[in-house]
N, C-alpha and C positions, 0 to 999 in steps of 0.2 A: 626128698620126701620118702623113697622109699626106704633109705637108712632110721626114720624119725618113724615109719611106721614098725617097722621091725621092732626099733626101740619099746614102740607101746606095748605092741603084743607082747612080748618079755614080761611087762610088769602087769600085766593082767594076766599073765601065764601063771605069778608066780605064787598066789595065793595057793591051790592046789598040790605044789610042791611043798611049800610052808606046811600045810596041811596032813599030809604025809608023813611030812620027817617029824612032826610034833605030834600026832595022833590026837590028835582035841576036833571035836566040832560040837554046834551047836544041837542039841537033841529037841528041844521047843523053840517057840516063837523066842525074837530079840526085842526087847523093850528098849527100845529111844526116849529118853525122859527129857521132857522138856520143860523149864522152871518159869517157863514165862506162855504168855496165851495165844491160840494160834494167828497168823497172819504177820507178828514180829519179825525181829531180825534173827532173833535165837532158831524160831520154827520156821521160816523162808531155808536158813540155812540146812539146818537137819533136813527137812522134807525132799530139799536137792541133793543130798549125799547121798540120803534112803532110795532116791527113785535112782540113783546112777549106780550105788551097791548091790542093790537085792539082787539080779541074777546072779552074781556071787555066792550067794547065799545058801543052803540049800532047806534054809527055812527063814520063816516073813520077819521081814524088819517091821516093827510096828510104833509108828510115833505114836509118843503120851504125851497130853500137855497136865502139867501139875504147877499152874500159877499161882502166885503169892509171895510178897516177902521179897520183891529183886531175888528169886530163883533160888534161894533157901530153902523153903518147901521141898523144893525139889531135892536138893542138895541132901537135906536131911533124910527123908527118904529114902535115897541112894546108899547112902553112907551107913544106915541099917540093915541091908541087905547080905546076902551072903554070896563070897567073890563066886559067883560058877559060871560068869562069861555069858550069863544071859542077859542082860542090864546093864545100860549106857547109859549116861547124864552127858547130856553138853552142858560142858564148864568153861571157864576159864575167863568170866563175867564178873558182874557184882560178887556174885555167890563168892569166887575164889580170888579175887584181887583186892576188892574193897569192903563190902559189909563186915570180913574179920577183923579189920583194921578200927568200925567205928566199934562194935556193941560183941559180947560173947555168944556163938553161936554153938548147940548140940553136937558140935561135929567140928573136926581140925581142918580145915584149907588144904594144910602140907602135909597129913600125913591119913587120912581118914580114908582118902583116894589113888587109885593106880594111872599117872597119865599113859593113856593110846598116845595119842596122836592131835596137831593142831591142823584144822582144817582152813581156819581164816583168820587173819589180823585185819581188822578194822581199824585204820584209822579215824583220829578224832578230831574235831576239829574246833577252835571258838566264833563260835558269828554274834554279828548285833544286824540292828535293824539299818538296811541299807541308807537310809536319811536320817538315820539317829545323830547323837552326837559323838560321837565315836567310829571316827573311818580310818581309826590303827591303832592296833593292840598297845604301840605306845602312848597312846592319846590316854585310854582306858586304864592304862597302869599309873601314867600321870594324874590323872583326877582322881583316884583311891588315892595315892599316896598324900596327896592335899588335903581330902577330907575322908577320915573313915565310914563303911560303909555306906558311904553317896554312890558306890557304882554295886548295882545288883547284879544277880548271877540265878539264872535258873538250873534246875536238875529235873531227876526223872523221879528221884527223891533221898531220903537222907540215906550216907551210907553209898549210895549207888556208884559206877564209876564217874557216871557224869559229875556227878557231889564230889569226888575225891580228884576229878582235876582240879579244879579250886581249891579243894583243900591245901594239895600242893603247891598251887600255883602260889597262894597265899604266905604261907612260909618261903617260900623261896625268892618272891619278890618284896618281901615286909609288909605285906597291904592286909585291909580287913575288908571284905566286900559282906553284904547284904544275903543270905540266901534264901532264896523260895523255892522250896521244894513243889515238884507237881508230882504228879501219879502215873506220870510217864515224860517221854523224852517229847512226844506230840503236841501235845498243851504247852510243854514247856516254849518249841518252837516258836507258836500260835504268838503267846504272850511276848515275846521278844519281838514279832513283825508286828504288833499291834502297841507298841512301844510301850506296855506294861514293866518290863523286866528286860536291863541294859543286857547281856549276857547270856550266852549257851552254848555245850557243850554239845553234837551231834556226829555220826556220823554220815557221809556221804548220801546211803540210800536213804538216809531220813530227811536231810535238807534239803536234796535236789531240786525238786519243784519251787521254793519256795527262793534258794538262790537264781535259777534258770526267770521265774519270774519277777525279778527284782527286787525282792522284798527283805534278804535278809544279803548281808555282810559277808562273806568270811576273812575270819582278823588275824588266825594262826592256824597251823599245823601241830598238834602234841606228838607227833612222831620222832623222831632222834633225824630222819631226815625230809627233805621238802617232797611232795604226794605229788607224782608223773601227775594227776588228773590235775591240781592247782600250781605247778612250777614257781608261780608269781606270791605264792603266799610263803611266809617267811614259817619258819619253826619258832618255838618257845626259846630255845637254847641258843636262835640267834639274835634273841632280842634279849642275851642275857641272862636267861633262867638256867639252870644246870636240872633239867627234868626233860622227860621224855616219857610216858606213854601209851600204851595202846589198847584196845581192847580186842579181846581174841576168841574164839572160839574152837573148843575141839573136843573129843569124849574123853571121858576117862569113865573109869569105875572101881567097883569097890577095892577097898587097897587089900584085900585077902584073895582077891584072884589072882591063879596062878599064870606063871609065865605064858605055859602050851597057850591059854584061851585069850592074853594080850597078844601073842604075836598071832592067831588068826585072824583076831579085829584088827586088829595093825594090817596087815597085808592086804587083805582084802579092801579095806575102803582106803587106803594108798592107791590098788589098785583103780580104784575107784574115781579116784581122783584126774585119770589120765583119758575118762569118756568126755565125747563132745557137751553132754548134758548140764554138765559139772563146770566145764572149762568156759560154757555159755555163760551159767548162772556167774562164776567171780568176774568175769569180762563187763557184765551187765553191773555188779555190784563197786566196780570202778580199781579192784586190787589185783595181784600179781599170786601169784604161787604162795600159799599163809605157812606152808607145810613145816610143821616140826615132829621129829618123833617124841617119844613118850617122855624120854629124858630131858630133851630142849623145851619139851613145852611146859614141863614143870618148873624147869628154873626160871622162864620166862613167867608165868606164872606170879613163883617166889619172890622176884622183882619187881614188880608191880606192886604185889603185897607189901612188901619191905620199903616202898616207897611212902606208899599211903599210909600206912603206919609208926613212918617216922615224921611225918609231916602232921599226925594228928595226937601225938604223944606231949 
């Protein structure tokens, strides 16, 4: 324990060093931009980073929410701005994985933006309704295959990630499924336990309640491997499918800011990351350590991208 604290303190040390050897700080407020509305998985996440960062800081991190569009809005926004290190967007959503994939957006995914840093991977996962007809993902890929679109699929909506696991799953198992987009991942849930809609794509802290009370399934894992929290539920890739998956979150900004002012938001909510606050909130949200720096979380990113968009070409 005391080696493990030594450890911490080091990387909460090191931001101020960073800081020094780079000469950059913040001179005004920091704008957290968020593309989706508050209470989400986007704004749960930032709002935890924010309250674990700020005494770092030595001016206020300030969330925004700018909803609309699966986090486009935002995105766009962002990406007009001028790089000077005051302005964060959590990315690494619909906004940068999949909406570029379906429709042309005002702004590039891969190059418009500078990746920080990833702060969480989200696993995803397929559920049906717990007494449905479908109590295994190979059940559900058998009856598509038999009759097209007889087995539906909900989203959060078009474009979305949730939209673009189907999408791929579709090409890579030959099937044609049904989709009904909702206006969020909640509805979509809802309609699935209420056996409107065979199919959904959710993550953990969305379905919890809803599997814990029996009501919905879980049929697979879109991770590349099986989720500590579900051990017993199979991946996509073992039932066959050559895909994998996730959704993620981290900041980036604009792609014209310079080096000094990423590596003091680098450092600092790294640092960030090592408070009990932070290490509470991903323990409660069911994942492990999401952490990529600016260059992994972009390639990661890119893959995603590069999936869903060869699956919808």
């Amino acid at each position: 324990m005391p080696k493990r604290r030594q450890m911490l303190a080091g990387l909460v040390a090191l931001p101020a060093a960073s800081a020094r050897a780079q000469g950059w700080e913040p001179t005004r407020p920091i704008q957290c931009i968020i593309g989706f509305a508050p209470g989400g998985g986007a704004d749960l996440i930032a709002r935890a980073i924010v309250e674990a960062a700020q005494p770092m800081f030595p001016q206020p991190l300030v969330v925004t929410n700018r909803p609309g569009a699966g986090g486009t809005i935002a995105a766009q926004y962002v990406a007009g701005l001028p790089g000077d290190g005051h302005t964060l967007l959590m990315g690494g959503g619909s906004e940068s994985t999949s909406i570029p994939a379906f429709r042309a957006l005002p702004y590039d995914a891969r190059t418009s933006f500078r990746a920080v840093m990833r702060l969480l991977r989200q696993r995803m996962f397929i559920l049906a309704k717990a007494d449905g007809p479908y109590r295994t993902m190979r059940e559900a890929l058998l009856a598509a295959r038999a009759r097209p679109q007889a087995v539906s699929h909900g989203s959060s909506g078009i474009g979305s990630i949730y939209h673009a696991v189907f999408a791929v799953l579709e090409k890579r198992a030959g099937v044609e499924l049904l989709h009904v987009p909702f206006n969020g991942g909640a509805p979509g849930l809802q309609a699935v336990a209420a056996g409107q809609v065979d199919l959904m794509v959710a993550s953990p802290e969305e379905f919890r309640g809803l599997t814990d009370g029996g009501l919905l399934r879980v049929l697979a894992c879109c991770s590349a491997e099986r989720a500590p929290a579900f051990p017993e539920v199979p991946t996509l890739a073992e039932l066959g499918l050559e895909m994998a998956l996730e959704n993620m979150k981290g900041w980036v900004v604009p792609a014209s800011t310079p080096d000094a002012a990423v590596t003091y938001l680098h450092d600092r909510f790294r640092a960030a990351m090592a408070k009990p606050s932070w290490q509470a909130f991903v323990e409660r949200a069911g994942e492990g350590d999401g952490y990529l720096d600016g260059p992994g979380f972009q390639k990661a990113m890119d893959e995603v991208l590069d999936a869903v968009t060869a699956a919808t070409r």
